[in-house]
N, C-alpha and C positions, 0 to 999 in steps of 0.2 A: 572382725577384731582388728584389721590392717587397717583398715580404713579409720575406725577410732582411734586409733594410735596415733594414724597422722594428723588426724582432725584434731585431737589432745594437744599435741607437738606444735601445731602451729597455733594454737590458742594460748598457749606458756608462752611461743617468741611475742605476739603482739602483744602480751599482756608485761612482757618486758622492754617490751618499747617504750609502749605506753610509760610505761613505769621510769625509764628511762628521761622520756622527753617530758614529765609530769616535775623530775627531780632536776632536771636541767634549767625548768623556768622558776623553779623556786629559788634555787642558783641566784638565775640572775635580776631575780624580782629583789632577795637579799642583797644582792651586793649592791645594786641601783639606790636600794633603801638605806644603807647607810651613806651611801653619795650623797644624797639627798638632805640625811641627817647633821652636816658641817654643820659647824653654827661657829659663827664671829667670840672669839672670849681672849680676856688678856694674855694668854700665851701663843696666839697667833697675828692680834691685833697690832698695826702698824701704825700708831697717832701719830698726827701732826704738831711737831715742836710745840711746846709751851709759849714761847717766844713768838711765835707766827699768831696764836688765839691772843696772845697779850695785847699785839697790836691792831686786830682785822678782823676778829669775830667777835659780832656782837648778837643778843639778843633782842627777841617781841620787846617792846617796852621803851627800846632804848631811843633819845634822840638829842638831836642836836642844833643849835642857833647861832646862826655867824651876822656880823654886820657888814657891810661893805664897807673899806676905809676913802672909796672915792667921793660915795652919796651921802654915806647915811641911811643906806637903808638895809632890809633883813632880808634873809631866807633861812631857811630849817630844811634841817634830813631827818629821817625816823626810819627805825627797820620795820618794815610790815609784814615781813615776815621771814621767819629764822628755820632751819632744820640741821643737825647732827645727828648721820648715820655711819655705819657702816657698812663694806662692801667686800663681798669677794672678789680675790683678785680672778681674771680670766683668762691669763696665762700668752706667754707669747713675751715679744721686745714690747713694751710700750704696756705693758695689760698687769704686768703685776704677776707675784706668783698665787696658783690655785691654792694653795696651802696657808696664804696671809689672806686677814682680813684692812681693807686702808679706811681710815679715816675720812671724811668728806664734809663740810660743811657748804651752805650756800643762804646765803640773806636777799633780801628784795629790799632796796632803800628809794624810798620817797623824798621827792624835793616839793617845795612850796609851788615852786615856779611850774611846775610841770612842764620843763623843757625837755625835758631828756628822762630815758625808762634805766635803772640801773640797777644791775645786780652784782653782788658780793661773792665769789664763789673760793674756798680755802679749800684741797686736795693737796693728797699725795699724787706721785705722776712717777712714772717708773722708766728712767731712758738708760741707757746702757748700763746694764744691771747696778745701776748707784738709786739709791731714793731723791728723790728732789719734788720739792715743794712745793704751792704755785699760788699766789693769791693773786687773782684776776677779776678784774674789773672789770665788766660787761655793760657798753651803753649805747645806748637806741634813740636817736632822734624823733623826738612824738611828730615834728614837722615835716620832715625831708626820709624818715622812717631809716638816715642812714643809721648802720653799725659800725663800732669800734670798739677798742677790746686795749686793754693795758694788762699785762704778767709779770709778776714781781717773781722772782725762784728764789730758793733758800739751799743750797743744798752743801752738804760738807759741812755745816755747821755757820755757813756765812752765808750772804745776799750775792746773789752774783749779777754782775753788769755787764747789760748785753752789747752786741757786736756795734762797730762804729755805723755802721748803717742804720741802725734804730737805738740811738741812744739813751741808759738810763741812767741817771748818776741817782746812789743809794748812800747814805751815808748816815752818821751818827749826829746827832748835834746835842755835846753834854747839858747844854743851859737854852732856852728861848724861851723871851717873853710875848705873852699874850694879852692885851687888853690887861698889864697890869697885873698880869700873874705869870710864875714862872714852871714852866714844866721842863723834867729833868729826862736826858736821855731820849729827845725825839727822833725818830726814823724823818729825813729829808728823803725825796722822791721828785725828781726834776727830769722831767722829760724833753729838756732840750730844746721848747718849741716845738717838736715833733706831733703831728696830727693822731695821738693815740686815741685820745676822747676828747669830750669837749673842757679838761685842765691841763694845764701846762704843769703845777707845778702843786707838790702835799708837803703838810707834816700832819705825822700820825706820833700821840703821845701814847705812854703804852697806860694799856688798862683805862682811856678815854677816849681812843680814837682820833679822827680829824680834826685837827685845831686851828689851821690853818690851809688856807687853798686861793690860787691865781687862776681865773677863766681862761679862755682863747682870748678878751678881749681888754684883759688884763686888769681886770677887778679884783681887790686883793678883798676876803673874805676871812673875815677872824671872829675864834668860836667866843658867846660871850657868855650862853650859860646849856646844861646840859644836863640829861639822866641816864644815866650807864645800867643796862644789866645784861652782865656776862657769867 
C-alpha cells in the first residue's frame, strides 16, 4: 500500500506539471495571438498631410506632356504604377511607434525618353520624436545605371530647407503662367544646380502635378496638356 501511495503522489505532481506547462503555452500562444491581431484603423493611423498628396501623389492613369521651349519638341511622364498602404510602426529612434500605423505611398513614373528609371515615394519618417514627411524622388540612370535621390521634408506644418551644403530652396509662387494658362499657388523646388538627379529645377501645381521642369542641360520643359487621377 506504501508503495501505491508514492506511485499515486508522483503521478498527481506530473500530472500538475503537465497541467502546468499545458496552461503556460496557452498563456503564451493567447497573448502572441493578440499581438498578432493589431490591425492599422483610424485611431492609430498616422497620414500624411493633405497638402503633401495635393501636390506628389498621383494615380494608375495619370499622365503628363511638356514641350521643350528650346526645340519644339515633346516628352511625357505617366505613373505606371501607384500603391497606398499602411504600416506598422517598428519602434525605436527613426522606426516610429509600435502602437501607430504610417502612411506610405510610392508611384513608378515613366518618361518617353527612357533616360532615366524614376520613382515617387511619399512617407512618414519619424526623427526625434517629431513626425516629418519626405517626398523623394528616386532616379536611375538606364545608361551609366548611376543613382540619385532628391527629399523634400514637410514637417511642423511647413517645407523645410536643407543645410548650405546641399541646397534646396522651397517656396510658394501665388500666380505662374504656363503655355498660356495660369496656375495658382505653385510649390518652386530649385536645387541650386546641385547634382540631385538629372533636374535642376520643378514647379508642382497642386491637384496637377509637374507643370514645369529645367534638365542638367538646361532644357526648359512646360506641361501642355494632361490627365490627373488622384
Amino acid at each position: 500500500m506504501g508503495i501505491n501511495k508514492v506511485q499515486n503522489k508522483s503521478i498527481k505532481n506530473m500530472r500538475t506539471k503537465l497541467q502546468l506547462i499545458v496552461c503556460m503555452i496557452v498563456c503564451s500562444i493567447s497573448v502572441n495571438s493578440c499581438k498578432e491581431k493589431f490591425e492599422c484603423n483610424t485611431s492609430n493611423n498616422v497620414p500624411i498631410p493633405q497638402i503633401m498628396k495635393d501636390y506628389f501623389y498621383y494615380k494608375d492613369g495619370t499622365w503628363w506632356v511638356y514641350k521643350n521651349i528650346k526645340n519644339n519638341t515633346y516628352d511625357s511622364l505617366w505613373v505606371s504604377q501607384s500603391s497606398s498602404n499602411n504600416y506598422r510602426g517598428e519602434g525605436g529612434e527613426g522606426f516610429g511607434s509600435t502602437e501607430k500605423c504610417y502612411e506610405h505611398t510610392v508611384m513608378g513614373i515613366d518618361n518617353i525618353n527612357t533616360k532615366g528609371i524614376m520613382r515617387w515615394d511619399l512617407a512618414n519618417i519619424i526623427t526625434d520624436q517629431r513626425l516629418r514627411f519626405a517626398f523623394a524622388i528616386y532616379w536611375r540612370d538606364s545608361i551609366t545605371t548611376q543613382n540619385k535621390s532628391l527629399n523634400i521634408y514637410y514637417t511642423d506644418g511647413q517645407f523645410e530647407k536643407q543645410d548650405l551644403l546641399y541646397p534646396i530652396f522651397i517656396s510658394f509662387i501665388d500666380t505662374s503662367t504656363i503655355q498660356n494658362k495660369q496656375y495658382i499657388k505653385a510649390i518652386e523646388i530649385n536645387t541650386n544646380n546641385y547634382g540631385y538627379d538629372n533636374l535642376r529645377y520643378r514647379l508642382y501645381a497642386k491637384n496637377i502635378g509637374l507643370i514645369k521642369y529645367i534638365d542638367r542641360d538646361s532644357n526648359q520643359w512646360e506641361l501642355i496638356k494632361y490627365h490627373i487621377n488622384q
